[in-house]
N, C-alpha and C positions, 0 to 999 in steps of 0.2 A: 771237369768242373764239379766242386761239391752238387751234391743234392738241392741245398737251400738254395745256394748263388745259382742255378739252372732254375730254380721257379721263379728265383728275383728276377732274374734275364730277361720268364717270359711273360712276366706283370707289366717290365719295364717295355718290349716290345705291343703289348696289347695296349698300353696308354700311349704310344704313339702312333700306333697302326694308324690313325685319321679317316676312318671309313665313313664317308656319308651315307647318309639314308638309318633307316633301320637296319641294326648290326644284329644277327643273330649267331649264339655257341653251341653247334650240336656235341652231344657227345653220346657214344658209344656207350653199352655199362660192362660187359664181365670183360677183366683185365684192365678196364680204361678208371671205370672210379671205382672197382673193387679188384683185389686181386680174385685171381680164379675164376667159377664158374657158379654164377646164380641158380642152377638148373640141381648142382649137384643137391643144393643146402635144402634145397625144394622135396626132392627126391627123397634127400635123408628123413623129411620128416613123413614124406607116406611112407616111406618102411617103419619106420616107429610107429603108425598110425595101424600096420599089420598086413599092409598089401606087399606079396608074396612075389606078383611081376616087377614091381619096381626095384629089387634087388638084382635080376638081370638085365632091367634098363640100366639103373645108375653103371654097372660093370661094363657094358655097352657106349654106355657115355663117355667114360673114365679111357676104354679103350681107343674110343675117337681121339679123346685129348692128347693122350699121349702118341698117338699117329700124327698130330698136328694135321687130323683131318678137315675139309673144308669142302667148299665148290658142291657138286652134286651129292659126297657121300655126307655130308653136315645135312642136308636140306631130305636126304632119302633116312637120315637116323631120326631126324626131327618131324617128318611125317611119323616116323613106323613108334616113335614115342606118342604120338598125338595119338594114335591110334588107340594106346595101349589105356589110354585115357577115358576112352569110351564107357558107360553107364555109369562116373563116377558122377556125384552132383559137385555143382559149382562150387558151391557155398564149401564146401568141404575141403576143394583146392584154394580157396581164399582163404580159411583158417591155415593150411600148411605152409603157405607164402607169409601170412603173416607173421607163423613160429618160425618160421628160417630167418625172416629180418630181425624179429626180436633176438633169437638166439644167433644168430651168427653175423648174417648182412649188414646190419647197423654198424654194431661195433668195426667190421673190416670196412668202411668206406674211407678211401684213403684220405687223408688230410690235403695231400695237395690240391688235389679233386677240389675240397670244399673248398679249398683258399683262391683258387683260380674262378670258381664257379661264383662266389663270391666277387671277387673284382671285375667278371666280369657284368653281375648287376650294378654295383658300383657305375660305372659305367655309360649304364641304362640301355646295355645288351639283354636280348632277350634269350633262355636258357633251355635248351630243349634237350630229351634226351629221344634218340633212333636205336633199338634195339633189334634184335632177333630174338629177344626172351619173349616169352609171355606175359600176361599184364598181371599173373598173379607173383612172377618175380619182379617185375617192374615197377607196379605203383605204390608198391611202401619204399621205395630208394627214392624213388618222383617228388614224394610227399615231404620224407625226411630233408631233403635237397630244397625242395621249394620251387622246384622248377617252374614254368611257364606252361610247359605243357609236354606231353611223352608219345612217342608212337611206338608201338611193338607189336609181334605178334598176337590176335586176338584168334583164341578158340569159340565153334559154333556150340549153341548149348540149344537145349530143347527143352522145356518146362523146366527148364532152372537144370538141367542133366549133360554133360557135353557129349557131344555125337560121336568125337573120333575125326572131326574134320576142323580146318583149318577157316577162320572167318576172312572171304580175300586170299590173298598172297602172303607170302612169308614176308616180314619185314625185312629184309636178306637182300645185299647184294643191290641190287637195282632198285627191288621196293623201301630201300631207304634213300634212295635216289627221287622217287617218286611220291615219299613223303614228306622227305626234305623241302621239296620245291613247292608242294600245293603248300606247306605252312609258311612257307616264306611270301609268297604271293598273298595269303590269309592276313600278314601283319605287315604289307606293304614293302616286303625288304628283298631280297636278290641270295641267290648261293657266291656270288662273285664277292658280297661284302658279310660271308660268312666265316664262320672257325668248325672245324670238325675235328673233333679230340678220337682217334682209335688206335687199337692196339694190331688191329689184323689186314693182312692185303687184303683177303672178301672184302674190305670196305674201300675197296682202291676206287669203284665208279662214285662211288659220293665224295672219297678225298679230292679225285681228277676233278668232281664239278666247282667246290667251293674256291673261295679267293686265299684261304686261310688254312692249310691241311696240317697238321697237328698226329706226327706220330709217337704214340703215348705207349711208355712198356712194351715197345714194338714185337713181335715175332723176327726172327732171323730175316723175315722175306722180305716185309713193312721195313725192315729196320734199312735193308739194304738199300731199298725202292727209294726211300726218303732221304738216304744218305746222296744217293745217284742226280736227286732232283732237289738238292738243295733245302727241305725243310727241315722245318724245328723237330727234335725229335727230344724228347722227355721220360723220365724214367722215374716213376716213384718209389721212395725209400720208408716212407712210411708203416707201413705194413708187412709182411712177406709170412712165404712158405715156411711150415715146420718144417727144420732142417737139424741135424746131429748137433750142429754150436748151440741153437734157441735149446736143445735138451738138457745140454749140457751144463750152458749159463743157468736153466732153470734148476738143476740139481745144485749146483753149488751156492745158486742164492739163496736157497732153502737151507744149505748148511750153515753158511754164512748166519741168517735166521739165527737157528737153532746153537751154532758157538758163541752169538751174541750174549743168551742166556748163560752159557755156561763161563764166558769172560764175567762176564757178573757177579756170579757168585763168588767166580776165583777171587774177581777186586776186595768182596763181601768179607772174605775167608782173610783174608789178608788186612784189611783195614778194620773191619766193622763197622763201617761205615754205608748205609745206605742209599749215600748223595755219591760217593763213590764209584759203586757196585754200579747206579744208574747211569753215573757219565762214562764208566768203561763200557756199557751196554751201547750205548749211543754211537761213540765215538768208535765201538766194531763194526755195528750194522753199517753207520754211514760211510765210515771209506772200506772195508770187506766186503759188502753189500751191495755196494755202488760198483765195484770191480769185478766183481764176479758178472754183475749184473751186463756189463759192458756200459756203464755211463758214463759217458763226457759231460762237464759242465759248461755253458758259458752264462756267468751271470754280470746282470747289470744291477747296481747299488748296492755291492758288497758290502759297504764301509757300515748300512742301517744294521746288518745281523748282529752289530756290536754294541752299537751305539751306546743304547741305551735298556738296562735290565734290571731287573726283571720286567718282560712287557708279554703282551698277547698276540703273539704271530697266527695273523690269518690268512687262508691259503685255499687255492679252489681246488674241491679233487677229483681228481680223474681216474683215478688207478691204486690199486691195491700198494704198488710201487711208492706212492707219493710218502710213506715213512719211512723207506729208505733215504730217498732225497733231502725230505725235510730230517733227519738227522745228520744227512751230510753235510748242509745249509749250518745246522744251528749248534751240532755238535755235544754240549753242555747245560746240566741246568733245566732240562725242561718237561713237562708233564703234560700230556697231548688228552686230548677231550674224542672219547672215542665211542662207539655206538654201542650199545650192550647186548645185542648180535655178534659182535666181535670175541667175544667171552666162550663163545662155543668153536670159533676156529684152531681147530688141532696147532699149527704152526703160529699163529701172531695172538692167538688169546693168552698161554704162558710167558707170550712174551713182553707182553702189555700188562702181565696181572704182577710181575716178576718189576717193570717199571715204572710200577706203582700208579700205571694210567687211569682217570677219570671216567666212568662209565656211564654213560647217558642213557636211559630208556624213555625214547624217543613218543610212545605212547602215554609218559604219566606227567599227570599238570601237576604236581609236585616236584621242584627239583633243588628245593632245599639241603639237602644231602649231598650234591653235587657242587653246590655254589657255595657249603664252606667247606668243601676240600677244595675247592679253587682257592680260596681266598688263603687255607693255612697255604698253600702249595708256594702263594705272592710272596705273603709276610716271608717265608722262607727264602727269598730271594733267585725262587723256579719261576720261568718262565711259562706260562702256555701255549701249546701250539689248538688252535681249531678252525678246522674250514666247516664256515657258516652257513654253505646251501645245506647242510646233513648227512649228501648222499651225491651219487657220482651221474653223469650225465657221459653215455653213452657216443652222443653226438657231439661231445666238447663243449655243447652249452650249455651257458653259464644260467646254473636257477637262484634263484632268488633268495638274498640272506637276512637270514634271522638276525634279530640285534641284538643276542643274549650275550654276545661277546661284549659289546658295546657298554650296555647295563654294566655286567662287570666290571668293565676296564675301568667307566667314571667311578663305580663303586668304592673301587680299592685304587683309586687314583694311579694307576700306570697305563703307560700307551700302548697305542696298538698299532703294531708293524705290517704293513700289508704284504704277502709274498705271492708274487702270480708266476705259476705253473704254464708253463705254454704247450709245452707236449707229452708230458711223462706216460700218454696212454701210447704214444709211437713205440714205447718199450713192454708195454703191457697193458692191450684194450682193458675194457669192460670187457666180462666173460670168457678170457682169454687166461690158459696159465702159463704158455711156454714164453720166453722172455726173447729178445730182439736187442742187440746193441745199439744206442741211441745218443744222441748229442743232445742233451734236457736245456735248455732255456730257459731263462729263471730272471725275472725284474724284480727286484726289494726298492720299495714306496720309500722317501722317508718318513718316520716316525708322524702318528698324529695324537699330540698330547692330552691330557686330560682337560684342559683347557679351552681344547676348541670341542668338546663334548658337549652339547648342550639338546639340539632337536635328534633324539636317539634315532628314531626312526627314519630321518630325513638323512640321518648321516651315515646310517646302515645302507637307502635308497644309492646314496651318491658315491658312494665307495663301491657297490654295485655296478656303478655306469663307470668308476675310472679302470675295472677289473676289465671290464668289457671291452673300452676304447683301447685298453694296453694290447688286451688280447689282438683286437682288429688291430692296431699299432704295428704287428708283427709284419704285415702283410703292405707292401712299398707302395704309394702314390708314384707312377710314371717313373719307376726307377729310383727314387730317394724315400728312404724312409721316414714316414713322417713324421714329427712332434708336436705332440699334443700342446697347447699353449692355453689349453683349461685349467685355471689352477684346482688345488685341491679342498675338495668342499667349499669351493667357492670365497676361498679366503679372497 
């Protein structure tokens, strides 16, 4: 079963599940809603930080993983780690838990993760997560998530200093058994009318207690155990391990890249022609670029990318990727509104200066300069491409859009084409450079004319919420995917 149709399956199974009482979703965190190990990302930033032991912890760690260590030698690595922890202050592993999520944890939390954790508040499940990490790996993924509430490992600290001991029990094995049940008891509900999301057998005494067991990314052993006993078993595609393909794809969509310009010029050399030289550049990146890259498309409202042009395509961004796509969308004709940070990246600023793209510096109240090279770029009968948050959202959420697009669009009387991105960061997070083959999703709005421009602000707000409903759109009601029956701005 695809990827997508095994999530649909288990939206469609959790809206009919019918469990009374308070339902509550534990899940698991390293392998269940991120690939790999929180511990490591943790680690990496006290060695950047200059401590000298943590280089033979993390080797130490890395060792276990790869032993597909567990049971007593997990629990005897994870004491002699706690140890090694002693006379560091607190505060100090809370800034390094925080660089690990900012710089890495964030961006790798898998989508499906969000999309399940999501339906299951939908719902009006309560969403918890039982770990074995610690709370300085734990409570930035808690927060980001929006859980309900988290149990993990807590270290003992002494005037703000950690001792080198353990607060309690490990959260491990049983003691996620035993914190499972006091919080289910805490918000009036049962393990029997639970779901537990993991990826490991150590978590086989809380899968055996709940109604609901959920083997996620399993291990060989989980994978088996759940096979033998009949549960759902899940595999996220989302994310994944650098691997020689993701190196690989990464090298040649850089080339790709970088022939784009040189198709260009060739067009340039040959024609003299400008509008040319730019639609050969377009039309190499988006299907060379897209192939290399490994992207699938499926899109829904193909028939608007034509419709009507010269118009203003707006689009949410996620990912360095989303110019590849959006040239492969639009093909011809068009001049993108790009950040003027962009101008110093070695591979996409010649290729955008070469494009003849729109540079925005995002700090100056002056953008006169900018809005009549929009305008000749119209008259010309070029399209614009700009996604109106500014800037990319690590978490897939959607920030808030400027109406400058808007202003223009009535300005120079042409419409604006909405295009929403549903996954493109699955081929390449935030922060991320090696690429991942990926099936991109892609809804085209139809057109909204200059006509029904009137309250800018209000219509910048509600284009806003139909991005957002599309986005949630993605994700099935009980097995059927839903339709929105809101019209557009409220016509």
């Amino acid at each position: 079963m695809a990827h997508s149709q095994q999530i649909r399956a288990h939206l469609h199974q959790l809206g009919a599940a019918g469990d009374e009482g308070q339902v509550i979703a534990f899940f698991d965190l390293d392998r269940t809603l991120i690939p790999g190990y929180s511990a490591i990302a943790v680690l990496l930033e006290w060695v950047r930080g200059g401590n000298k032991g943590a280089r033979g912890l993390a080797r130490e760690i890395l060792a276990n993983i790869n032993q597909r260590g567990g049971g007593k030698r997990y629990t005897g690595l994870y004491r002699s780690t706690v140890r090694a922890m002693a006379g560091v202050e607190e505060l100090e592993f809370q800034q390094y838990g925080m660089r690990a999520f900012e710089r890495n944890l964030e961006a790798s939390i898998f989508r499906e993760a969000r999309q399940i954790i999501s339906y299951h508040r939908q719902l009006g499940h309560k969403v918890v997560i039982v770990s074995a990490a610690t709370t300085y790996q734990t409570a930035p993924i808690a927060d980001a998530l929006g859980v309900d509430a988290f149990f993990c490992t807590r270290l003992k600290t002494r005037d703000g200093v950690l001792t080198g001991d353990v607060e309690g029990g490990l959260c491990f094995g049983e003691g996620k058994v035993l914190a499972a049940r006091r919080y289910a008891r805490s918000v009036g509900g049962s393990l029997k009318n639970s779901w537990f999301y993991s990826d490991s057998a150590d978590d086989l005494p809380l899968l055996k207690k709940v109604g609901h067991p959920v083997a996620t990314n399993p291990s060989e052993s989980l994978a088996a155990f759940a096979i033998n006993r009949d549960w759902p078993v899940l595999r996220f595609s989302s994310r994944g391990k650098v691997n020689l393909e993701s190196l690989l794809r990464t090298a040649l969509t850089a080339n790709a890249l970088v022939s784009s310009v040189a198709a260009g010029a060739a067009s340039w050399m040959l024609s003299r022609s400008r509008s040319r030289a730019a639609n050969s550049m377009t039309s190499w990146l988006g299907d060379i670029g897209a192939a290399s890259a490994g992207l699938e498309f499926e899109i829904e409202g193909t028939q608007y990318l034509e419709e009507v042009r010269p118009a203003i395509f707006t689009f949410n961004h996620q990912s360095y990727l989303d110019s590849v796509v959006m040239a492969h969308l639009l093909r011809h004709d068009i001049v993108a509104f790009c950040k003027q940070e962009l101008t110093d990246n070695p591979i996409l600023g010649p290729i955008l200066k070469a494009h003849g793209a729109i540079f925005v510096d995002r700090e100056s109240r002056n953008q006169s300069l900018c809005l009549r090279q929009a305008g000749e770029a119209l008259r010309q009968g070029k399209s614009l491409v700009i996604a109106p948050e500014g800037t990319r959202s690590a978490s897939g959420e959607l920030g808030a859009f400027k109406p400058g697009a808007f202003y223009l669009a009535r300005k120079m009387k042409v419409p604006i084409v909405p295009v929403i991105l549903h996954n493109v960061s699955d081929a390449l997070p935030k922060g991320k450079l090696l690429l991942r083959p990926a099936t991109i999703e892609v809804t085209v709005l139809p057109p909204l004319m200059p006509a029904d421009m009137k309250n800018i602000r209000q219509l910048s707000a509600e284009l806003h919420a139909r991005y957002c409903a599309c986005l949630a759109d993605s994700m099935p009601n009980n097995g059927v995917r839903v339709t929105l029956e809101a019209p557009l701005f409220g016509e």
